[in-house]
C-alpha positions as CSV (number, residue, x, y, z in Angstrom):
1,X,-4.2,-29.7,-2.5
2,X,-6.4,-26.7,-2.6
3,X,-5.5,-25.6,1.2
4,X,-2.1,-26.2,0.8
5,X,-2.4,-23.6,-2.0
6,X,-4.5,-21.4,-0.2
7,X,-1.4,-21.5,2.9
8,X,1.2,-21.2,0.0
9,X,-0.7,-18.2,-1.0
10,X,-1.0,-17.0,2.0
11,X,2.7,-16.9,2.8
12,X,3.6,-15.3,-0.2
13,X,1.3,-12.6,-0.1
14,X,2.4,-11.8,3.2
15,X,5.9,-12.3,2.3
16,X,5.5,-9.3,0.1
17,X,2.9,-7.3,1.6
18,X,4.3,-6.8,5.3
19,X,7.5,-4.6,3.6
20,X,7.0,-0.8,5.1
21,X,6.4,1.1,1.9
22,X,4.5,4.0,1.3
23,X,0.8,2.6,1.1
24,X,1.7,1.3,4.9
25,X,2.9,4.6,5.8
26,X,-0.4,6.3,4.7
27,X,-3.1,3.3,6.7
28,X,-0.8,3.4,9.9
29,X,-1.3,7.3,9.9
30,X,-5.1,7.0,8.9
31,X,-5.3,4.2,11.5
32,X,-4.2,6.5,14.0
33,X,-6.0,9.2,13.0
34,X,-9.3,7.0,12.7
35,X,-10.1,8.7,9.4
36,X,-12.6,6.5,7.3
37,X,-10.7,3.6,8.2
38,X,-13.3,1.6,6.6
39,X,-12.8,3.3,3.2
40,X,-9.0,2.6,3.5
41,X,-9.3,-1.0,4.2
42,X,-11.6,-1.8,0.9
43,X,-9.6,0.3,-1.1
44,X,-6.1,-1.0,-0.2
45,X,-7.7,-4.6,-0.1
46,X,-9.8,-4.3,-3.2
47,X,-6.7,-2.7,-5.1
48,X,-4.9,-5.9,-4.0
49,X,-7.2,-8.5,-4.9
50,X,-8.2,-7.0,-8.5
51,X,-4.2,-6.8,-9.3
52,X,-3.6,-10.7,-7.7
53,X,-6.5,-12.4,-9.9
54,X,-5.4,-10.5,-12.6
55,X,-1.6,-11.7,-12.4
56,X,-3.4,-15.3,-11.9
57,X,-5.5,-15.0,-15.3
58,X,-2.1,-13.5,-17.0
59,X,-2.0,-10.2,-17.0
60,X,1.1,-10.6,-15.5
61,X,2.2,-11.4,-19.6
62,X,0.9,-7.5,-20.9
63,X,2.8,-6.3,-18.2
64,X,5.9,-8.2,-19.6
65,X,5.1,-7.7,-23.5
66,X,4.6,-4.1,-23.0
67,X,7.6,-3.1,-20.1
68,X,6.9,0.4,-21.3
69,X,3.8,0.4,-19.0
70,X,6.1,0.1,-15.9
71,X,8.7,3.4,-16.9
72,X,5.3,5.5,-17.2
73,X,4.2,4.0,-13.6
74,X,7.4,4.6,-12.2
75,X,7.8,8.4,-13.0
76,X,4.0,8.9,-12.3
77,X,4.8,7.4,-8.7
78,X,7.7,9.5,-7.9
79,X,6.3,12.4,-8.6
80,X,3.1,11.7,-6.4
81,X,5.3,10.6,-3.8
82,X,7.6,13.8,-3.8
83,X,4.5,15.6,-3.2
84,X,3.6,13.8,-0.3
85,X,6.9,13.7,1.0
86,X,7.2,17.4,0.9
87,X,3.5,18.1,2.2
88,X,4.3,15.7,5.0
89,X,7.9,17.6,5.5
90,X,5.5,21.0,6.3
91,X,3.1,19.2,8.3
92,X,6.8,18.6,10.4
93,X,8.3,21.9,10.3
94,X,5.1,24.1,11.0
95,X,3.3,20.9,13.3
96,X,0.2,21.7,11.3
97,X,-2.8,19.2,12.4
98,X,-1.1,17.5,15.1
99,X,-3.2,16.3,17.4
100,X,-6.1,16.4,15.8
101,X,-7.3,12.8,15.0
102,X,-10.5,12.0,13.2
103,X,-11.3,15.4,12.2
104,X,-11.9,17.1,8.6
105,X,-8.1,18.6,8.4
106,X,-6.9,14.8,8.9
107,X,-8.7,14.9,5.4
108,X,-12.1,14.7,3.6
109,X,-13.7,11.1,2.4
110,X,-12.5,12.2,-1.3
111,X,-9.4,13.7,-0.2
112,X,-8.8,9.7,1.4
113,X,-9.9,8.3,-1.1
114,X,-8.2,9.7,-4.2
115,X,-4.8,9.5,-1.9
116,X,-5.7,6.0,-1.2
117,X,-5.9,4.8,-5.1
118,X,-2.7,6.8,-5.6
119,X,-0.6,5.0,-2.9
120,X,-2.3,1.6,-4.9
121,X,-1.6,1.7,-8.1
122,X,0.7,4.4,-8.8
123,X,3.4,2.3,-7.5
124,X,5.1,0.1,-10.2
125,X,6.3,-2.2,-7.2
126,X,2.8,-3.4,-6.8
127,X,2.4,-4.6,-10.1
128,X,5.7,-6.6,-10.2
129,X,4.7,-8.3,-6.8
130,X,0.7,-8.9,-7.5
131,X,0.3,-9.1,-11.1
132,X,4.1,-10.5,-12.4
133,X,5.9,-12.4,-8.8
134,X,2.6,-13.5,-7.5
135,X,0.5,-14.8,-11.0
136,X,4.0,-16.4,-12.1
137,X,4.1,-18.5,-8.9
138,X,0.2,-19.4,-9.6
139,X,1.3,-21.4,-12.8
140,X,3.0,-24.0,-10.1
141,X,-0.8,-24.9,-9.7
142,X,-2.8,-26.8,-11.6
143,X,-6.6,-25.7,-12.4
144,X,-8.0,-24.3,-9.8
145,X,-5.0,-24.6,-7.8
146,X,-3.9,-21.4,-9.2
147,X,-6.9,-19.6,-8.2
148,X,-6.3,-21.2,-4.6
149,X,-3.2,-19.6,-4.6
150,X,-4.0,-16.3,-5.5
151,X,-7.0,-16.1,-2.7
152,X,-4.2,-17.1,-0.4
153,X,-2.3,-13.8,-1.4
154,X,-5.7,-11.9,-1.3
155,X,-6.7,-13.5,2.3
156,X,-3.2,-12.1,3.4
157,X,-3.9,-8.5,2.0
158,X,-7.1,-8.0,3.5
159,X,-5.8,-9.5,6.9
160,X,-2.9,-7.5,7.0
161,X,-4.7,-3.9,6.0
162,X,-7.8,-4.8,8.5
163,X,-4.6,-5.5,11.2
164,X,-2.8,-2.4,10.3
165,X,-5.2,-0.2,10.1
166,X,-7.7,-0.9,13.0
167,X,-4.1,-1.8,15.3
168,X,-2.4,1.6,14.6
169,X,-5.6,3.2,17.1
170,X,-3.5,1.5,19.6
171,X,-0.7,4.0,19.3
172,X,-2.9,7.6,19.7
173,X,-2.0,7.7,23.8
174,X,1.9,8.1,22.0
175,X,0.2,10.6,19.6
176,X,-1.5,13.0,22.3
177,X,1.5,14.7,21.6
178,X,2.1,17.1,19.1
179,X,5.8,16.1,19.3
180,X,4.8,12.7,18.0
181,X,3.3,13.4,15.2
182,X,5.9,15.8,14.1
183,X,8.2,12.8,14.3
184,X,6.1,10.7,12.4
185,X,5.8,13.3,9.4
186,X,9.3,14.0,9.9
187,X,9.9,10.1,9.2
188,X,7.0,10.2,6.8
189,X,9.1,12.5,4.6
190,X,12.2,11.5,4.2
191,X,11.1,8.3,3.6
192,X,8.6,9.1,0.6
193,X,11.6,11.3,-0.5
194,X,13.7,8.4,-0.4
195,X,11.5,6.3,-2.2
196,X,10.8,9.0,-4.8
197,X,14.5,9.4,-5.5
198,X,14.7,5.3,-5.7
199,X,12.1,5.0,-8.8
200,X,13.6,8.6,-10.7
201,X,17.1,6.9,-10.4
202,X,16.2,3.2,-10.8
203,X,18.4,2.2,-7.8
């Protein structure tokens, strides 16, 4: 019973997780970059595994009794990612720190680190799928099952951050080019743009 909650879990958490969004945007370019990779992992992983267990022990409810929490969230996130989308827009236009991997203007530990927590919970998305989608799904389980299942999800974060972080270092030979990491910011930009406009405008 337990492991086929733990699988179930799994699943689900991957389901969700493996979506490009903006946190994967940010590890694939840190991955590359090999910038306190390490620090990225546990953050992204940690975030995931706090919000999961916390959906699993109901949390999920405040989140639904008070749906003003999510607006707040949502405004918050788009503005953060506007900024990034427009700092990632420069980087594209003037090519500023291309090719330059693992070095301090690919950013300091603190720099990482605050950016990190930002892509992790100022996203209202992330709340909906760990605390509401995935600690709703955990009532199908009795007792511990529920537990079971969330460690599933959390197993499937920390898998899929250690993969996507440490896999991106496969793609700096593409990235010895300035060129390439123009594109990427390029992409970078219009898609945190994007996904800015998306939470202003509810789409």
């Amino acid at each position: 019973m337990y492991l086929s909650a733990i699988l179930a879990g799994f699943v689900t958490g991957a389901g969700l997780i493996m979506a490009i969004g903006a946190q994967n945007a940010f590890i694939l370019r840190q991955g590359i970059q090999r910038n306190f990779v390490w620090l990225v992992v546990a953050i992204c992983s940690l975030g995931d595994i706090v919000l999961i267990f916390s959906g699993v022990a109901g949390m999920g409810h405040l989140v639904r009794t008070w749906p003003v929490i999510l607006p707040v969230l949502r405004f918050a996130g788009a503005a953060f990612l506007a900024i990034y989308g427009l700092m990632a827009a420069r980087r594209a236009i003037i090519g500023a720190d291309a090719l330059k991997p693992a070095n301090e203007s690919a950013g300091s530990r603190k720099k990482v680190l605050l950016t990190c927590m930002a892509f992790t919970f100022l996203n209202p998305h992330v709340y909906l799928d760990t605390m509401v989608l995935v600690g709703s799904l955990s009532t199908h389980y009795a007792g511990a099952g529920k537990w079971m299942f969330g460690l599933g999800a959390c197993i499937a974060s920390v898998v899929w951050f250690t993969a996507l972080t440490f896999g991106a270092r496969f793609l700096q030979p593409i990235f010895r080019k300035p060129a390439a990491w123009q594109l990427l910011d390029a992409a970078t930009a219009l898609f945190m743009l994007f996904l800015s406009a998306v939470l202003i405008f509810n789409f």
